[in-house]
N, C-alpha and C positions, 0 to 999 in steps of 0.2 A: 738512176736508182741510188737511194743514198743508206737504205739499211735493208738488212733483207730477215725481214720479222714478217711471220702470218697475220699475229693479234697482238699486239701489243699488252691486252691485259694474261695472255698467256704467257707470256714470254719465259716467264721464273719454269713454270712446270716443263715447256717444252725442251729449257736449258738443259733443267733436272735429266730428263726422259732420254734426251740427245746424249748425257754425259753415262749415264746406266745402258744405253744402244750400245756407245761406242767401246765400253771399258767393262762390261757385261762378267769376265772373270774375274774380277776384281773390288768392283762395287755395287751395291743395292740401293735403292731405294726404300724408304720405310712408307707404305701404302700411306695415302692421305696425309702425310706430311710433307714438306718442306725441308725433309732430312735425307743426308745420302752418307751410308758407310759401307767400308770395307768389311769385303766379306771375310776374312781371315782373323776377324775379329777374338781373341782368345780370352772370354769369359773371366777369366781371375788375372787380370791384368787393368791399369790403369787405361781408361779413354782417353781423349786427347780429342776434342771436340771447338771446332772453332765457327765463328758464325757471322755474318753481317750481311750489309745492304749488298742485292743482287744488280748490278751494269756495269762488271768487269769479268766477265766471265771469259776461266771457267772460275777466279776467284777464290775461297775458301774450296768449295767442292773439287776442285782441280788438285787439292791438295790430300787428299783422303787416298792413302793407301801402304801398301809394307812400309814400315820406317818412316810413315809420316803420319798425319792426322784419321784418327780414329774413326770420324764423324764432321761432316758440314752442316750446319743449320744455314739456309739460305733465306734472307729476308725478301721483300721485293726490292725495284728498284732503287737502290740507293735509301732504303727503309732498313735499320737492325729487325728482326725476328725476335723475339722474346724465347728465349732456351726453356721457360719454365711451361710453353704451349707443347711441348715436346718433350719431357721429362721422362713419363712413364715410358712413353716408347724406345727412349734411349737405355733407357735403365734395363729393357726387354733383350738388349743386344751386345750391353756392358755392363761388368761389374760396377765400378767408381769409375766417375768421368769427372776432368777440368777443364773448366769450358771459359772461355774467352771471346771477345769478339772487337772489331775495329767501328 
């Protein structure tokens, strides 16, 4: 066996789904996106949103919580995500967000 993936075109969601399973008090999921933030989230406070290609995981989203990153935007494989496909919904869960990506 040399990787232990179901579907290869799911990979990014099931990453998501597996990282929201495992850390479930902590962080969410934004329904039909490609976004995973911290539930602790405090409305009139800066976001801290970081984002890029998904085949290092847990990657950006590993990084989303107390004292750290506000929000992941996860692209696919080794693809950046465009932050602007995701805007509204962020904005749903944080005041102002600066957002970055590798």
């Amino acid at each position: 066996m040399k990787k232990i993936i179901n579907n290869p075109d799911q990979i990014v969601d099931e990453m998501l789904d597996g990282l929201v399973f495992a850390y479930d008090s902590l962080v969410e999921r934004i329904p039909e996106t490609m976004v995973i933030h911290r539930k602790a989230e405090k409305k009139n406070k800066v976001g801290l949103v970081s984002g890029g290609g998904s085949g290092h995981e847990p990657s950006h989203a590993g990084f989303v919580g107390k004292g750290m990153l506000s929000a992941a935007v996860a692209g696919q494989v080794l693809l950046l995500q465009r932050l602007t496909k995701y805007l509204k919904e962020l904005k749903q869960v944080m005041k102002v967000l600066v957002y970055f990506n590798h």
